[in-house]
C-alpha positions in Angstrom: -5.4 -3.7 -3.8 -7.3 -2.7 -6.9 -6.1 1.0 -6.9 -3.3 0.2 -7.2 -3.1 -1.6 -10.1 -5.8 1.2 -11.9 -3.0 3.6 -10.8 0.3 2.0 -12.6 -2.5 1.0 -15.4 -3.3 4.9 -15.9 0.5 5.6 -15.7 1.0 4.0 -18.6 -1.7 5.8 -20.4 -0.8 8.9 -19.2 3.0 8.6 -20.3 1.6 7.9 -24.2 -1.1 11.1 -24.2 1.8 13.3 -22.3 4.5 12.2 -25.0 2.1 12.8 -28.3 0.5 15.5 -26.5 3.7 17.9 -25.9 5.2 17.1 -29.5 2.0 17.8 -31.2 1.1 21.2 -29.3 4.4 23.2 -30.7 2.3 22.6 -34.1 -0.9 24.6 -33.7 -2.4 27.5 -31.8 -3.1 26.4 -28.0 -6.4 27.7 -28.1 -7.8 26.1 -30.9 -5.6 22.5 -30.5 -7.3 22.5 -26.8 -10.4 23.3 -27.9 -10.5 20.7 -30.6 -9.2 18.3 -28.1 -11.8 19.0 -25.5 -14.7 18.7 -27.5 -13.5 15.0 -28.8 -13.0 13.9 -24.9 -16.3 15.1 -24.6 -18.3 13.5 -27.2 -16.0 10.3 -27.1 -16.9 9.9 -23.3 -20.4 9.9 -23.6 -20.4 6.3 -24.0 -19.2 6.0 -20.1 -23.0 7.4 -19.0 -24.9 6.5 -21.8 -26.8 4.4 -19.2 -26.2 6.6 -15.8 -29.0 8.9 -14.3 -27.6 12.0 -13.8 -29.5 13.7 -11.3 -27.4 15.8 -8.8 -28.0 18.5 -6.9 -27.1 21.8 -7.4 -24.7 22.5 -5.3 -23.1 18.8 -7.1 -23.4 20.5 -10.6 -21.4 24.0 -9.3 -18.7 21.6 -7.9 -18.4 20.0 -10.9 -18.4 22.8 -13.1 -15.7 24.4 -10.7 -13.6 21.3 -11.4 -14.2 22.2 -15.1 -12.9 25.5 -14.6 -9.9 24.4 -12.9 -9.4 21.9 -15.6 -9.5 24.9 -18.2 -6.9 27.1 -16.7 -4.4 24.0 -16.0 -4.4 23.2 -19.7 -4.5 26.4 -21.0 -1.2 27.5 -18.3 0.0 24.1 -19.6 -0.1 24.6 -22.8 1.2 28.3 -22.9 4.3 27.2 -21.1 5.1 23.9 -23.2 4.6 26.3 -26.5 7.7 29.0 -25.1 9.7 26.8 -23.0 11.7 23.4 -23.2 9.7 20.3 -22.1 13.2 19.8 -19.7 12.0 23.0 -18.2 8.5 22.8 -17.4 8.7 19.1 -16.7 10.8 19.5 -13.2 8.7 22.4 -12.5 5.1 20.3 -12.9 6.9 17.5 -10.5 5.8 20.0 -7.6 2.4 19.0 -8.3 3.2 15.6 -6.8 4.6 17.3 -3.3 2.1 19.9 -3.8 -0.9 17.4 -3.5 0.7 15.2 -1.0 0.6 18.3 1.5 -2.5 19.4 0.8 -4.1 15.5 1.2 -2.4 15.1 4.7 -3.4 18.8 5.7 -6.6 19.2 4.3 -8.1 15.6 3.7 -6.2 13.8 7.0 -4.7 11.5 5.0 -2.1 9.5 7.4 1.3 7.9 5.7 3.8 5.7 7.1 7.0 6.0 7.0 7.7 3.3 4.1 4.5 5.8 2.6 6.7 9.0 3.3 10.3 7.4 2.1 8.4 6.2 -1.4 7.5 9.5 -1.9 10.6 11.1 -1.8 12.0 8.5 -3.9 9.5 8.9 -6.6 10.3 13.1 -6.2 13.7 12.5 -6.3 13.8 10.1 -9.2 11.3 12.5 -11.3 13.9 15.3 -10.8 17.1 13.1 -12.0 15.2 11.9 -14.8 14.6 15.2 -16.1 17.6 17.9 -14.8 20.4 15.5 -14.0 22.7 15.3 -10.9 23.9 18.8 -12.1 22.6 21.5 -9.6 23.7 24.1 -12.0 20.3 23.1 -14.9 18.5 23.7 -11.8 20.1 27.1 -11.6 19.4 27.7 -15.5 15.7 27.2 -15.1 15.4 29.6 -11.9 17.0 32.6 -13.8 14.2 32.0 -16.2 12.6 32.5 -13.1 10.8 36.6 -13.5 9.5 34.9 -16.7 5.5 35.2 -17.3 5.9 31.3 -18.8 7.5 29.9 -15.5 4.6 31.8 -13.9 2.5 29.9 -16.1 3.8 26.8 -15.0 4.1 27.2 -11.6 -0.4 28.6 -12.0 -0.6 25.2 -13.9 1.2 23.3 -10.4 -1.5 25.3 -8.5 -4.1 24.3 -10.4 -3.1 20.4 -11.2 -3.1 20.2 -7.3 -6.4 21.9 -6.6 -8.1 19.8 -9.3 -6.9 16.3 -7.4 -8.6 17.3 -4.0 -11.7 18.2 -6.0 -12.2 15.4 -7.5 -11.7 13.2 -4.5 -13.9 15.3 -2.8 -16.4 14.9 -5.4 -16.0 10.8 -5.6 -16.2 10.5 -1.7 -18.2 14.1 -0.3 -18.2 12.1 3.4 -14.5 13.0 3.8 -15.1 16.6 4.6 -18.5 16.1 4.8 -19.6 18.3 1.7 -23.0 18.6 1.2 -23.1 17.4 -2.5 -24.2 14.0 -4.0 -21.5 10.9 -4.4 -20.4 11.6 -8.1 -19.0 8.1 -10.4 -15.7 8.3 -11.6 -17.6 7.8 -15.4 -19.8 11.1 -14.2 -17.3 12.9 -12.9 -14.8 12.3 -16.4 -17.6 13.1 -18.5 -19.4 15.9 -17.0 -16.5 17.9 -16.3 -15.3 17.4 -19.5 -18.1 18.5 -21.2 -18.1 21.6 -18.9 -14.0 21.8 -19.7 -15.0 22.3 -23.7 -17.6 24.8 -23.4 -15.4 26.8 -21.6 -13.4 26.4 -24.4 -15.0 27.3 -26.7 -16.6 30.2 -25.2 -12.8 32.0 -25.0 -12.7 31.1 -28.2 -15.9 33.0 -29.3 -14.6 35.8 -26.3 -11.4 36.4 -27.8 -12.2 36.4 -31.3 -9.7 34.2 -32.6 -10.0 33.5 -35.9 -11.2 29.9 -37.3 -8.1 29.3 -39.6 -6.2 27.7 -36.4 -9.4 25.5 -35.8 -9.3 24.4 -39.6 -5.9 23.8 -39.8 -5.5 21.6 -36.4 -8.9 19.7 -38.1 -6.8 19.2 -41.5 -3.5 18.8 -40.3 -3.6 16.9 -36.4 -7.0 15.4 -36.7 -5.7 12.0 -36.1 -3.0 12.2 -33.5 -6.1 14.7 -31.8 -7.9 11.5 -31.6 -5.7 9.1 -30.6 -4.6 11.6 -27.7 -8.2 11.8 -27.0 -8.3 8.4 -26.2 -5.4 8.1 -24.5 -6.9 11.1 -22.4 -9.8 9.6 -21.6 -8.4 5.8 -20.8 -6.0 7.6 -18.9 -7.7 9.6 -16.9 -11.3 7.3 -15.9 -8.8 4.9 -15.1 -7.0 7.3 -12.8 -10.3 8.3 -10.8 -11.1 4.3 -10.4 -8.5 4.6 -8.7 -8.8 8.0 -7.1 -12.3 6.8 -5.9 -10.8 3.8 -3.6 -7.9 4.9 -2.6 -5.1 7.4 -1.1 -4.7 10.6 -3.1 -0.9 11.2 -1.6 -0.9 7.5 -2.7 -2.3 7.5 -6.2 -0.5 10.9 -7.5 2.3 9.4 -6.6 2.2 5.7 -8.3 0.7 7.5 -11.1 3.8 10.0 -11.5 5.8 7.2 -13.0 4.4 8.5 -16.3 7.8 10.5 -16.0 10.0 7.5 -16.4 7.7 5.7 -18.7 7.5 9.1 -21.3 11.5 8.5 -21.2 10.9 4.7 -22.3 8.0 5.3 -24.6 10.0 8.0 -26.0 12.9 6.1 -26.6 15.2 8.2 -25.1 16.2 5.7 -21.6 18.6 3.5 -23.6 20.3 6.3 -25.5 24.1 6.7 -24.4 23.6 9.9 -23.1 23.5 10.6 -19.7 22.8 6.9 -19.0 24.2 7.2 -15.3 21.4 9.4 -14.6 18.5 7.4 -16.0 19.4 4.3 -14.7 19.9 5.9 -10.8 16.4 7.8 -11.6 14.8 4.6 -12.9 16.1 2.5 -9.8 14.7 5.4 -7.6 11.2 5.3 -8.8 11.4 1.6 -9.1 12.1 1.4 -5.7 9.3 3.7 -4.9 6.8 1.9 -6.4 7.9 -1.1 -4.4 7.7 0.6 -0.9 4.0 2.2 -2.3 2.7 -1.1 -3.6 4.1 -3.7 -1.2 
C-alpha cells in the first residue's frame, strides 16, 4: 500500500527535523526561532500550490485556520517545554500523543483494528518508552515528581494539541467521514494554507507581546541555515505524512510514523554507544517488530 511507504518515508524525515530541531531551539528565544521558522515553511511551500485553485468555502477556510491555531499552540507548548526540561523528559511524555490519537481515531472516526493492528501498537508504545526511560520504573518516577510543574503541563497541552491536530487534518483531507460540511482539502493545500495561517499567528504574538527584534536578528545572523534546512525537513516531512494521512488509517499512520523515535537515536548517533545497549537493542526489536505486524 502506498501509505504505507509515504509513512516510514516521512519517519525518516521527521527523525532529522526533530533531532536539529530540539538541539537548535536551546539557542534562541522560542518566540522568535518559531516565528522565523514558520514564515520559511510558509514561503518555501508555496511551490506545492503554485498551480492549485484555491477556492474553498468558508466554513473550509475557518477549519483550516483552526488547524492553524492548533498548530501554533503545539509548537509554542513544545517549544517552552524542550527550552526548561531534558529532551529524555518531554520525549516519553509526547509518546502519549500516539495512544492519545489512536483512541480518539477508533472513538471518534470509527476506525476498526485487528488484533495484529492492536498488538503493533503496543509494541511501537512500548518500544518508544524503552528507547527513551529505560527498563527502570524509578526515571519514570523522576519525571512524575516534576509532575505540579507548569513545563510538564506544557507538555502534556502540547499531547492534547498534537492529537487534536491529527483528527483535523484527516477530517479536512476526507470531510465524508463525519460528514463535515466543508470542501475536500489536498494534502499540498492543506500543508501550505495552514502553514501560512500558523506564521501569521506568529507573528501577530510577536507584535502582541512586544518582544523585542534583537531575538529575531540574532536567530537571522546566527541559525539562518540550520532554520532552513529544518524548514525543509519540515515541510518533506510533513506533505509526505498527509499523502499518507489522506489514503490511509490515522491509528495506522501515527503509529508507523512514530518510529522517528528510534531513527532520532540512529541519526543521532547515540544507538551504538555502549551505554545502555540492552535497552536499545530490546526497544529497536520492539518497534521493528511493530512495523512488521503494521506493514505486513
Amino acid at each position: 500500500m502506498t501509505w504505507i511507504l509515504y509513512a516510514l518515508i516521512s519517519a525518516v524525515f521527521f527523525a532529522i527535523y526533530m533531532l536539529i530541531f530540539s538541539r537548535t531551539i536551546h539557542k534562541e528565544h522560542a518566540l522568535e526561532y518559531l516565528t522565523i521558522m514558520a514564515c520559511f515553511v510558509a514561503v518555501f511551500s508555496f511551490s506545492l500550490v503554485k498551480d492549485q485553485s484555491l477556492q474553498y468555502s468558508a466554513g473550509t477556510w475557518m477549519w483550516l485556520y483552526t488547524i492553524s491555531i492548533l498548530l501554533t499552540i503545539f509548537f509554542l507548548f513544545l517549544a517552552q517545554s524542550l527550552k526548561h526540561l531534558e529532551s529524555s523528559e518531554v520525549a516519553p511524555l509526547m509518546n502519549i500523543t500516539l495512544l492519545l490519537t489512536v483512541i480518539l481515531s477508533v472513538f471518534i472516526l470509527h476506525e476498526s483494528l485487528s488484533l495484529k493492528n492492536i498488538l503493533g501498537i503496543g509494541l511501537m508504545i512500548l518500544g518508544s518508552y524503552i528507547i527513551e526511560l529505560g527498563m527502570h520504573i524509578n526515571r519514570l518516577k523522576k519525571i512524575l515528581k516534576k509532575f505540579k510543574s507548569k513545563y510538564i503541563t506544557t507538555t502534556f497541552m502540547a499531547v492534547l494539541a498534537a492529537s487534536v491536530i491529527v483528527l483535523f487534518e484527516k477530517i479536512a483531507l476526507n470531510p465524508g467521514l463525519l460528514l463535515v460540511p466543508i470542501d475536500t482539502v489536498t494534502p499540498e493545500a492543506l500543508f501550505f494554507l495552514t502553514r501560512v495561517g500558523m506564521a501569521l499567528n506568529f507573528i501577530l504574538i510577536l507584535l502582541c507581546t512586544r518582544k523585542s527584534y534583537q531575538g529575531v536578528n540574532h536567530a537571522l545572523k546566527k541559525r539562518v541555515l540550520p532554520l532552513i534546512i529544518i524548514s525543509g525537513f519540515n515541510i518533506a516531512a510533513n506533505y509526505i505524512y498527509y499523502l499518507a494521512l489522506q489514503d490511509g488509517p490515522v491509528s495506522l499512520v501515527v503509529t508507523l510514523s512514530s518510529l522517528s523515535t528510534l531513527l532520532v537515536v540512529l541519526i543521532g548517533g547515540e544507538l551504538f554507544h555502549e551505554r545502555h545497549m540492552r535497552q536499545k537493542f530490546i526497544a529497536s526489536i520492539l518497534m521493528i517488530a511493530a512495523t512488521y505486524l503494521i506493514v505486513i
